[in-house]
BAMARMI-277984 format. One record per atom (N, C-alpha, C): residue number from 1; atom name; z, y negated, x negated. Coordinates in steps of 0.1 Angstrom, whole numbers, plus 5000, padded with zeros to 4 digits. Layout:
N
[NUM CA [Z Y X]]
...
This chain:
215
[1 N [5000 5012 4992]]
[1 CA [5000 5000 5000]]
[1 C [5000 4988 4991]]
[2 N [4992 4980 4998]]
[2 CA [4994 4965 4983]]
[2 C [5003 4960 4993]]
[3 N [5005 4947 4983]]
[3 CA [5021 4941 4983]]
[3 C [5017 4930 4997]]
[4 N [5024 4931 5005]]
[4 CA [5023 4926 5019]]
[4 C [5027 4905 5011]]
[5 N [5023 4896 5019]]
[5 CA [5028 4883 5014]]
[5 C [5036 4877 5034]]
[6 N [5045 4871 5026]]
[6 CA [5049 4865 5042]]
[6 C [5053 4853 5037]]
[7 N [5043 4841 5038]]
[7 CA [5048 4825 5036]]
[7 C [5059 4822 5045]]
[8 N [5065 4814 5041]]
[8 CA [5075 4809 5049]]
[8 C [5074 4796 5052]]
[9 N [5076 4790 5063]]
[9 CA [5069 4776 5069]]
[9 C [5086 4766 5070]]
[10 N [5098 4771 5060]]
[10 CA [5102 4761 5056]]
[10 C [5094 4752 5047]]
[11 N [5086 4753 5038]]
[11 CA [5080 4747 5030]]
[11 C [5072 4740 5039]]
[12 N [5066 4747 5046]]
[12 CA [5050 4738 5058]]
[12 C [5054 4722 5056]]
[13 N [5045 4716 5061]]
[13 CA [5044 4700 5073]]
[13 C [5047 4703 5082]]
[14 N [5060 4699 5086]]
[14 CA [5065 4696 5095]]
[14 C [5063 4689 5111]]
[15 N [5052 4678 5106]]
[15 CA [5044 4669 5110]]
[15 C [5026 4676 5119]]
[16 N [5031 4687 5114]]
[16 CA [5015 4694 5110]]
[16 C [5017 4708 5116]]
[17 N [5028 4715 5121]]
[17 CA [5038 4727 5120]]
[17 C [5021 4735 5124]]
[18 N [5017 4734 5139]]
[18 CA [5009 4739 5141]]
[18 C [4999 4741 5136]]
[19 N [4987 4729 5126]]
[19 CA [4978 4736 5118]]
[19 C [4983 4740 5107]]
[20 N [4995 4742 5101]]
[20 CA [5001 4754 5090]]
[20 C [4997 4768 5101]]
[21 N [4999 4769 5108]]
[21 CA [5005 4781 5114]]
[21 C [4986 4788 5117]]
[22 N [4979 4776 5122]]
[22 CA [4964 4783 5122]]
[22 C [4961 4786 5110]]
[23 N [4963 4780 5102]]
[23 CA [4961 4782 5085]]
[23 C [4959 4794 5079]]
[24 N [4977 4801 5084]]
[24 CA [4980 4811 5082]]
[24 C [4972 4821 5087]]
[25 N [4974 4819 5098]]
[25 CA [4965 4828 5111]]
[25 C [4951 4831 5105]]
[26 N [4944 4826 5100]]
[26 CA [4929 4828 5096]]
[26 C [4932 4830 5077]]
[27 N [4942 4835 5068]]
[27 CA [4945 4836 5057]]
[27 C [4947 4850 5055]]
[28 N [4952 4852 5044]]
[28 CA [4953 4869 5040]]
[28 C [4964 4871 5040]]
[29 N [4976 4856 5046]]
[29 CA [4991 4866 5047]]
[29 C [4989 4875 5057]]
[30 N [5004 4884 5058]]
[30 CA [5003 4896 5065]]
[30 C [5018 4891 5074]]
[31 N [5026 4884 5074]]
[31 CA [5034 4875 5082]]
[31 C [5036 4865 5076]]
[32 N [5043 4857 5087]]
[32 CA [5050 4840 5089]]
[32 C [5066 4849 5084]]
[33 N [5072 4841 5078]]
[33 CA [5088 4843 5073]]
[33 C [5095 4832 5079]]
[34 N [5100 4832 5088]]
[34 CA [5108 4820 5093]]
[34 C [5119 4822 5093]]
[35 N [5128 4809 5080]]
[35 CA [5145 4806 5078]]
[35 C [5150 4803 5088]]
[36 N [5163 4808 5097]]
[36 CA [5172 4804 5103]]
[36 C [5183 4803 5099]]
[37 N [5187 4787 5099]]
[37 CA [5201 4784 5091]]
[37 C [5207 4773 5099]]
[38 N [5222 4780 5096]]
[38 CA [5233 4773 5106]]
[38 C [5241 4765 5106]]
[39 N [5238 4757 5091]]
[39 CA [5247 4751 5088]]
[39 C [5260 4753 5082]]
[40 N [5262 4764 5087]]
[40 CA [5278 4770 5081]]
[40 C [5276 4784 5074]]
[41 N [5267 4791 5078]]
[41 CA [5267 4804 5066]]
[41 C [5264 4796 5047]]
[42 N [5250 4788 5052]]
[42 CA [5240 4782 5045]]
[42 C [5245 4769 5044]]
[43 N [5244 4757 5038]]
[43 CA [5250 4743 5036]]
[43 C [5237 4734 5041]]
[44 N [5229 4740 5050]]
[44 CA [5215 4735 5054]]
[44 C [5212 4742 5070]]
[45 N [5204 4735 5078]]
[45 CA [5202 4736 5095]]
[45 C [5183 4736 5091]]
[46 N [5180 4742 5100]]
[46 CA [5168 4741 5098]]
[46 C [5162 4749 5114]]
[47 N [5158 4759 5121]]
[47 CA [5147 4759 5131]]
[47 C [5158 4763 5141]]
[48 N [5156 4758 5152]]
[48 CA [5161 4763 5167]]
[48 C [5152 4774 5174]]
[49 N [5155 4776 5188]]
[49 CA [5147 4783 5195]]
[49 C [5133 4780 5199]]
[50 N [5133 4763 5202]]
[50 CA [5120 4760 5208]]
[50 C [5111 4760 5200]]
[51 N [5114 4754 5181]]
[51 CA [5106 4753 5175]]
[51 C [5099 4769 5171]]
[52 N [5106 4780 5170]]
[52 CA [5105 4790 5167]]
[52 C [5093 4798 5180]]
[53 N [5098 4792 5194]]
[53 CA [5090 4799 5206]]
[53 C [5074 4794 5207]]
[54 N [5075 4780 5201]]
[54 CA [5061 4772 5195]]
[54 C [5056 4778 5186]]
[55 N [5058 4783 5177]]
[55 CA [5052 4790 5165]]
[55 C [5050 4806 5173]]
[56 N [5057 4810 5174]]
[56 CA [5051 4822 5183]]
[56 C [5042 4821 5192]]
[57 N [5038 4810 5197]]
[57 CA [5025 4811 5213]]
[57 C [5014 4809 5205]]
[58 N [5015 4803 5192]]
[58 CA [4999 4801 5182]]
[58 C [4996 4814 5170]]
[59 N [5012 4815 5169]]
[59 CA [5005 4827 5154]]
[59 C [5000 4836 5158]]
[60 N [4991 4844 5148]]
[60 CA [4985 4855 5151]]
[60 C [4990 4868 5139]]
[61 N [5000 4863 5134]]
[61 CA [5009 4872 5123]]
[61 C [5024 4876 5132]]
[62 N [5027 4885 5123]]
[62 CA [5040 4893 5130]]
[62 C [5055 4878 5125]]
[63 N [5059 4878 5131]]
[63 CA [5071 4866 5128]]
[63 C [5081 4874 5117]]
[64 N [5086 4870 5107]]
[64 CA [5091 4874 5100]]
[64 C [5109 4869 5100]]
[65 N [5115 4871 5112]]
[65 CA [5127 4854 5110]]
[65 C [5139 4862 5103]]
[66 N [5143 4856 5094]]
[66 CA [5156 4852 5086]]
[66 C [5168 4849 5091]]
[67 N [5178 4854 5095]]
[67 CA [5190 4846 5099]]
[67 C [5196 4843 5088]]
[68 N [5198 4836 5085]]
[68 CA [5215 4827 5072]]
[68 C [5220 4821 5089]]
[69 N [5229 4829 5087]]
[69 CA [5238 4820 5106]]
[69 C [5252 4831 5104]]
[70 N [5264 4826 5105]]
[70 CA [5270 4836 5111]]
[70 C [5270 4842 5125]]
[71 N [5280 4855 5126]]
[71 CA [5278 4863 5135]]
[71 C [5265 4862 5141]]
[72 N [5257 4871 5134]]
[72 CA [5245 4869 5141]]
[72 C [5240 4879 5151]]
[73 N [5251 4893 5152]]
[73 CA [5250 4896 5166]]
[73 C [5251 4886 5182]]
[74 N [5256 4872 5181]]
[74 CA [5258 4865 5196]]
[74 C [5239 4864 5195]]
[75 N [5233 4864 5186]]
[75 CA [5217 4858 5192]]
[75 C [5206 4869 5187]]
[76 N [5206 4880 5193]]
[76 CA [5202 4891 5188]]
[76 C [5187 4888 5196]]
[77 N [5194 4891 5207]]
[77 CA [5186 4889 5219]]
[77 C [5171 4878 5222]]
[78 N [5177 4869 5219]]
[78 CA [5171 4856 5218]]
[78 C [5164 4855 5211]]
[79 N [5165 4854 5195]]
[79 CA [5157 4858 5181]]
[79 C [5144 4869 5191]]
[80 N [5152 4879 5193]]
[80 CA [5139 4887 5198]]
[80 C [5125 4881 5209]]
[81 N [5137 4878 5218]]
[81 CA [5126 4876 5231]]
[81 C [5119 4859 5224]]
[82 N [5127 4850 5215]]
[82 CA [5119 4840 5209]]
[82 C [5106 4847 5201]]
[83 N [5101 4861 5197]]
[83 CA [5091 4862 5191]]
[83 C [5092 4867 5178]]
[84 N [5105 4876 5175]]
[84 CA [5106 4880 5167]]
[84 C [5098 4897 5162]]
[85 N [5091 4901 5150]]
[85 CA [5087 4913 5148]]
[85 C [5095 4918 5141]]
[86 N [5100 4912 5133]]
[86 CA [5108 4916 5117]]
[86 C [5122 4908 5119]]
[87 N [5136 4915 5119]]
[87 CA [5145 4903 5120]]
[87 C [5158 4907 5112]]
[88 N [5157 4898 5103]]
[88 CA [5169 4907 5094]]
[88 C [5180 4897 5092]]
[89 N [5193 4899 5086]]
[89 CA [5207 4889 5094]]
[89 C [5213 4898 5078]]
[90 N [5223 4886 5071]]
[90 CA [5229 4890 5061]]
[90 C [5241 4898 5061]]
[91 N [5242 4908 5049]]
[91 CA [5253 4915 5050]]
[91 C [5267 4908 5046]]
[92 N [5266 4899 5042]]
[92 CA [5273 4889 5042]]
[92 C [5279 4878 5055]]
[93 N [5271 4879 5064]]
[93 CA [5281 4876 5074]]
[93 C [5278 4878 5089]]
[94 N [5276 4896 5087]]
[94 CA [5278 4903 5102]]
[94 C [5290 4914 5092]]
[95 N [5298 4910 5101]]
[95 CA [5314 4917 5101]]
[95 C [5314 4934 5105]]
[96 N [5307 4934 5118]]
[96 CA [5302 4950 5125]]
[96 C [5284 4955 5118]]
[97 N [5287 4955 5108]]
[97 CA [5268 4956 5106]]
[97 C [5264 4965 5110]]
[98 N [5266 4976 5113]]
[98 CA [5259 4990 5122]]
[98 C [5258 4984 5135]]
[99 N [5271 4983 5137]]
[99 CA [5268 4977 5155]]
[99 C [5256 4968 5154]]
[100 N [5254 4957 5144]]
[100 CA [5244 4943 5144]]
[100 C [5232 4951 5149]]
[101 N [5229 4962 5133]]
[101 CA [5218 4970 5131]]
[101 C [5213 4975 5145]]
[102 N [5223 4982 5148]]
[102 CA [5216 4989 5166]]
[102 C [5208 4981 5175]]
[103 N [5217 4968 5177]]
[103 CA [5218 4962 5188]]
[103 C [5202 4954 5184]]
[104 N [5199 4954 5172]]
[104 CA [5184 4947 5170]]
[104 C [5166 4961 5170]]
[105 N [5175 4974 5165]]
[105 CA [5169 4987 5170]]
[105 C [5163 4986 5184]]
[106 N [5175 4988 5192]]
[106 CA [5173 4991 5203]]
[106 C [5160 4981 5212]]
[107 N [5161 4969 5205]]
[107 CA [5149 4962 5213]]
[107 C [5138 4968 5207]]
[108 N [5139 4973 5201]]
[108 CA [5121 4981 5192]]
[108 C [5116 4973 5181]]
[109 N [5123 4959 5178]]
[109 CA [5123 4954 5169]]
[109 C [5129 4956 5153]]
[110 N [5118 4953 5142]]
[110 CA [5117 4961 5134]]
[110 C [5135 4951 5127]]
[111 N [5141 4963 5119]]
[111 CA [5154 4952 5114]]
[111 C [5159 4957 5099]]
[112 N [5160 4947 5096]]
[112 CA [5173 4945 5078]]
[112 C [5179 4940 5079]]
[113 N [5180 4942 5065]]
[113 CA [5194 4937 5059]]
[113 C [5191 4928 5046]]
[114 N [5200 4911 5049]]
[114 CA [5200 4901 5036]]
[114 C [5209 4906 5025]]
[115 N [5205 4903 5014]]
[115 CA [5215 4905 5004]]
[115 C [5217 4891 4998]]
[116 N [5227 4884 4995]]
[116 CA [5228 4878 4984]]
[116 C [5231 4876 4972]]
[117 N [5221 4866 4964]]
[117 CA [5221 4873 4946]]
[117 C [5229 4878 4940]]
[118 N [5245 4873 4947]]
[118 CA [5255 4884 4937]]
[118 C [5263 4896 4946]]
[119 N [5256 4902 4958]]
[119 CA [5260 4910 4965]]
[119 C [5252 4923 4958]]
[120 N [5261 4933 4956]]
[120 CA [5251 4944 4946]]
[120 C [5244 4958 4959]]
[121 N [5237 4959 4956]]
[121 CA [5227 4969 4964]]
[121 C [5235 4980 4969]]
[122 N [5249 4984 4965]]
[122 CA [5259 4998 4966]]
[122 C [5264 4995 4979]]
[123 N [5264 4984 4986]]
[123 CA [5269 4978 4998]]
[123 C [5260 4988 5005]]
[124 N [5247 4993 5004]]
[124 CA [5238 4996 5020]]
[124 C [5237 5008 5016]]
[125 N [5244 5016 5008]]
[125 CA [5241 5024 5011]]
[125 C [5245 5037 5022]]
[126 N [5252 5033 5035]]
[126 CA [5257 5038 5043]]
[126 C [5246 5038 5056]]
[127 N [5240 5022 5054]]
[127 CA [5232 5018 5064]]
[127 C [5218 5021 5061]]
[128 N [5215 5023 5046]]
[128 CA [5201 5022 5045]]
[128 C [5191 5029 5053]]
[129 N [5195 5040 5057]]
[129 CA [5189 5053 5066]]
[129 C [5181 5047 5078]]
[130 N [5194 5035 5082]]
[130 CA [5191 5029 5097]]
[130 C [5179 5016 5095]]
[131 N [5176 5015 5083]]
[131 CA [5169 5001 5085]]
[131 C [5153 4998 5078]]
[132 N [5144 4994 5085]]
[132 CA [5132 4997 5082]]
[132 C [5130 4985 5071]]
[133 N [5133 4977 5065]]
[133 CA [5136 4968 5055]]
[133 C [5147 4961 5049]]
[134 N [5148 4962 5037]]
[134 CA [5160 4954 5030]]
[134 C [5149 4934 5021]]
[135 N [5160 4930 5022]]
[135 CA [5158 4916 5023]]
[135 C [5167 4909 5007]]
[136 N [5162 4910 4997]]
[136 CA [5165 4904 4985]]
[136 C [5166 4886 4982]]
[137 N [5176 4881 4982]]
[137 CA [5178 4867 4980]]
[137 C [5174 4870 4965]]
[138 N [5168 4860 4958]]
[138 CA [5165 4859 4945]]
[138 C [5170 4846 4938]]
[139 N [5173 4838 4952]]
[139 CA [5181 4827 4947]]
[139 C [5191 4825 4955]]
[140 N [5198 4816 4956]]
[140 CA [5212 4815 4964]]
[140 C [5203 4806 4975]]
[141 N [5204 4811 4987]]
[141 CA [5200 4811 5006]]
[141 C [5206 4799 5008]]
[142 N [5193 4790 5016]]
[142 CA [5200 4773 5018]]
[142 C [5190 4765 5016]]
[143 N [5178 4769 5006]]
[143 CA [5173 4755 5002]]
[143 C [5160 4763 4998]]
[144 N [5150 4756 5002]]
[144 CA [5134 4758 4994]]
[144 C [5133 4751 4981]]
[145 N [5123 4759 4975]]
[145 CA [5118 4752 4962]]
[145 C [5124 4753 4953]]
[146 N [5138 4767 4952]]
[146 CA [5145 4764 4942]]
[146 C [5135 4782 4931]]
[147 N [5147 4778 4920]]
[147 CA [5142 4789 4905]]
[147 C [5146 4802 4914]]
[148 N [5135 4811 4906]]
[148 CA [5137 4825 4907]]
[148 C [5152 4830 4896]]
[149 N [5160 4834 4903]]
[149 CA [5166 4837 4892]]
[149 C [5163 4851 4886]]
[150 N [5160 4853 4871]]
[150 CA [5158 4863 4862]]
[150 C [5165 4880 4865]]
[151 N [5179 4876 4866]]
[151 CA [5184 4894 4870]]
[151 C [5181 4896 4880]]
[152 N [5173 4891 4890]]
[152 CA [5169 4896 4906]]
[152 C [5158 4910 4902]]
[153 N [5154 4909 4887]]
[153 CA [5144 4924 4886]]
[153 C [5148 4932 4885]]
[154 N [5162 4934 4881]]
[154 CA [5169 4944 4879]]
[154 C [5177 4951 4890]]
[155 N [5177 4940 4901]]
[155 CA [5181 4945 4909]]
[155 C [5172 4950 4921]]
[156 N [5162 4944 4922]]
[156 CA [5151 4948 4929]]
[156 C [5147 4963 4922]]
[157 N [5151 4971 4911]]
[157 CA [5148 4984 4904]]
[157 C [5160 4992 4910]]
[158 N [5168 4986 4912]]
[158 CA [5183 4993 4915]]
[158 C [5177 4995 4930]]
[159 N [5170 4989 4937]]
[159 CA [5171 4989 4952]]
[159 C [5160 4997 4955]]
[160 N [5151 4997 4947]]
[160 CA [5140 5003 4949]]
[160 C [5142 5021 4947]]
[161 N [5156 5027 4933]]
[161 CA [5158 5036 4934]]
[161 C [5166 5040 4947]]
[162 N [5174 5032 4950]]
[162 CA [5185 5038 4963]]
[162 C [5179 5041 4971]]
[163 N [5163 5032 4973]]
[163 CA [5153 5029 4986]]
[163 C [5144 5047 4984]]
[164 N [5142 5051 4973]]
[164 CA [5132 5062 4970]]
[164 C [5143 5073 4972]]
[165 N [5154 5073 4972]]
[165 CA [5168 5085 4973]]
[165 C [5171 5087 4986]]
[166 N [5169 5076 4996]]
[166 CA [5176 5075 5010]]
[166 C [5168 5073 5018]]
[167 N [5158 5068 5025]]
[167 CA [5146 5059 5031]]
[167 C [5133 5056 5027]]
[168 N [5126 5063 5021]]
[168 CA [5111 5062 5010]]
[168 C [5102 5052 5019]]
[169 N [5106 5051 5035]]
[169 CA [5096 5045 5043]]
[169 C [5101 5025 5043]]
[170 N [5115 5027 5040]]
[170 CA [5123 5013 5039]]
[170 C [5112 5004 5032]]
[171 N [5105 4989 5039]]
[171 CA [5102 4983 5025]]
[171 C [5115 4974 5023]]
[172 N [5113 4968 5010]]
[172 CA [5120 4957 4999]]
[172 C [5112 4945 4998]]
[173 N [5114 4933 5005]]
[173 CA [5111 4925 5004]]
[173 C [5123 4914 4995]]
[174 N [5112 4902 4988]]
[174 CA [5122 4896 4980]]
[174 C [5115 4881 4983]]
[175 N [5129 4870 4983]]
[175 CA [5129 4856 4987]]
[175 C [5134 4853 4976]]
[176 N [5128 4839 4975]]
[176 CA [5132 4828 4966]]
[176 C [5127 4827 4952]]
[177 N [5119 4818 4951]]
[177 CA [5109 4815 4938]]
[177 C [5098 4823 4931]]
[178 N [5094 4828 4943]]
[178 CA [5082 4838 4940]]
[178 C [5072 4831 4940]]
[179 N [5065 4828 4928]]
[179 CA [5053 4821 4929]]
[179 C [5044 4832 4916]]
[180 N [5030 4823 4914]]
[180 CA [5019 4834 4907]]
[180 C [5025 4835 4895]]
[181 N [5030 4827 4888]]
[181 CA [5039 4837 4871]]
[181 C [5045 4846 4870]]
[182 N [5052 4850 4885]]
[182 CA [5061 4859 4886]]
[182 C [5058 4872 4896]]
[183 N [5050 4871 4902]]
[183 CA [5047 4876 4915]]
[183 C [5047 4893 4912]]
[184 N [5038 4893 4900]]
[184 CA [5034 4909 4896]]
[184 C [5049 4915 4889]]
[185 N [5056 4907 4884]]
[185 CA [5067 4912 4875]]
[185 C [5080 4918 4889]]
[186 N [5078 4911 4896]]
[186 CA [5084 4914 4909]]
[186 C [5081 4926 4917]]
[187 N [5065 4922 4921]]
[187 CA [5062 4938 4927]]
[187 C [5061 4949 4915]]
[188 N [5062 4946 4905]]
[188 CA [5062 4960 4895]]
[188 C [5080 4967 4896]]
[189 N [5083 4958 4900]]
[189 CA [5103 4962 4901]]
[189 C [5100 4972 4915]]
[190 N [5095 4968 4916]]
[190 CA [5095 4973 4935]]
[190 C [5095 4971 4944]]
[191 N [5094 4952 4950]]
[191 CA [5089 4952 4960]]
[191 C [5078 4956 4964]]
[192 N [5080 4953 4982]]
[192 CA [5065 4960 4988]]
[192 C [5059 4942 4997]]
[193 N [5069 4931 4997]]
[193 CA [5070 4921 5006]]
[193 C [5073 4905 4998]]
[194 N [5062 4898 4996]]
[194 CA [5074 4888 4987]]
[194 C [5070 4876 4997]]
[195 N [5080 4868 5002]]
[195 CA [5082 4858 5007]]
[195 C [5080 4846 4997]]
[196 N [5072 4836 5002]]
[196 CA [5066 4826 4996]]
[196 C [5065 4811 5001]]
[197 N [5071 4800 5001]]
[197 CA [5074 4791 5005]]
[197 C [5066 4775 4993]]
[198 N [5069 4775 4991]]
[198 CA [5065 4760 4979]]
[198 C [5047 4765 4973]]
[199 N [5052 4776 4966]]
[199 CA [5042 4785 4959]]
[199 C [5027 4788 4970]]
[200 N [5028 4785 4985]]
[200 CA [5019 4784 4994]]
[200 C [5014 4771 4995]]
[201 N [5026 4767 5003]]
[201 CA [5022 4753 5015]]
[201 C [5023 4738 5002]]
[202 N [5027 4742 4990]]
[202 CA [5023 4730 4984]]
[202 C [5013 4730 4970]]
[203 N [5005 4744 4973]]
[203 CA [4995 4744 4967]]
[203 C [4981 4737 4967]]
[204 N [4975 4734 4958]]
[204 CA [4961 4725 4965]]
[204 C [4958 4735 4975]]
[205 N [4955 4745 4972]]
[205 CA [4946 4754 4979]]
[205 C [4956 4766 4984]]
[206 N [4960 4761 4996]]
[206 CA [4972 4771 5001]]
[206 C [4962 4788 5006]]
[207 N [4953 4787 5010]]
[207 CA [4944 4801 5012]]
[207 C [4945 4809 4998]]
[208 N [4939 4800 4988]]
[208 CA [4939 4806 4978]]
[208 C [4950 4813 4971]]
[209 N [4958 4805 4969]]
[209 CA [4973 4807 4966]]
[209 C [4977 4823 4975]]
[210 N [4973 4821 4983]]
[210 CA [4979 4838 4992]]
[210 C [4970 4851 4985]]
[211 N [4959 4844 4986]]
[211 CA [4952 4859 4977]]
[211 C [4954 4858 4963]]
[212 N [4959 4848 4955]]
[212 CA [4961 4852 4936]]
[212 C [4974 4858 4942]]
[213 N [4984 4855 4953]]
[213 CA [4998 4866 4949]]
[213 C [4994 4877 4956]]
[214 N [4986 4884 4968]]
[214 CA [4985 4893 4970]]
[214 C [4977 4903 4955]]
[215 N [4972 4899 4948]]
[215 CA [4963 4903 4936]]
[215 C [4970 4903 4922]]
């Protein structure tokens, strides 16, 4: 399988949300990644429901959304019926995570699990069985446009073996500072997914930019 890309439209025009989103739509990503942040998990607010239910009535990619929010079982629901395909919530702040995991199952919606950079991969492995993707912070969750940090390859190796021991079908997807210097050094760790934000939408040539990281 080649390495799936899912831009993330924190980075987009704001101004512009919709022709980002056709952009996409007629491009070689394979999903939209959309941040949800609460302010209090994250030290940053960023999309609600309506902006989220707007981008779902135009895209033509699978929604990819992010929760950084605590308790993120109260809006399981909602995330879904907002337009969610892929919806993954950190293990860092769902308290019942099996319970979280089910209750996003059960809608037929595909679900993971966030990690953060210094949360070590030995955490899932009780859950891993249950979840069709795990979700790699590469930087600390909150802010676009920041550095890749360096030990994220090692841990993306570490996840990728637990991932080939427990779940071979799990992908590994990785956020934060993935751009083209780094892209291949990443999927050679083992991602199958790399989330891409600056490295897209503030490229001259944002089309192009999706095919040099799929490549």
């Amino acid at each position: 399988m080649s390495v799936l890309i899912a831009p993330s439209i924190l980075s987009a025009d704001f101004l512009n949300l919709g022709k980002d989103i056709e952009m996409l739509n007629n491009s070689d990503a394979d999903w939209i990644h959309v941040d949800v942040m609460d302010g209090m998990f994250v030290p940053n607010i960023s999309f609600g429901f309506p902006v989220i239910e707007a981008v779902a009535s135009v895209a033509k990619k699978p929604l990819d959304i992010h929760l950084m929010i605590e308790k993120p079982e109260r809006f399981i629901q909602q995330f879904v019926k907002a337009g969610a395909s892929y919806l993954s919530f950190h293990y860092e702040g769902a308290v019942h995570l099996h319970r979280t995991v089910q209750m996003v199952k059960e809608t037929g919606t595909k679900c993971g699990v966030v990690l953060n950079p210094h949360t070590s991969v030995g955490v899932l492995l009780d859950i891993l069985p249950d979840l069709d993707f795990v979700l790699l912070m590469s930087v600390n969750p909150g802010y676009g446009g920041q550095k890749f940090i360096p030990g994220s390859l090692r841990k993306i190796e570490a996840m990728r073996k637990l991932r080939d021991s427990l779940n071979p079908d799990c992908l590994i997807e990785v956020d934060g500072g993935i751009n083209e210097a780094n892209a291949a050094d990443v999927v050679a760790a083992g991602a199958d997914v790399l989330v891409a934000g600056n490295a897209v939408f503030k490229s001259a040539n944002p089309l192009d930019a999706i095919i040099k990281l799929k490549a």
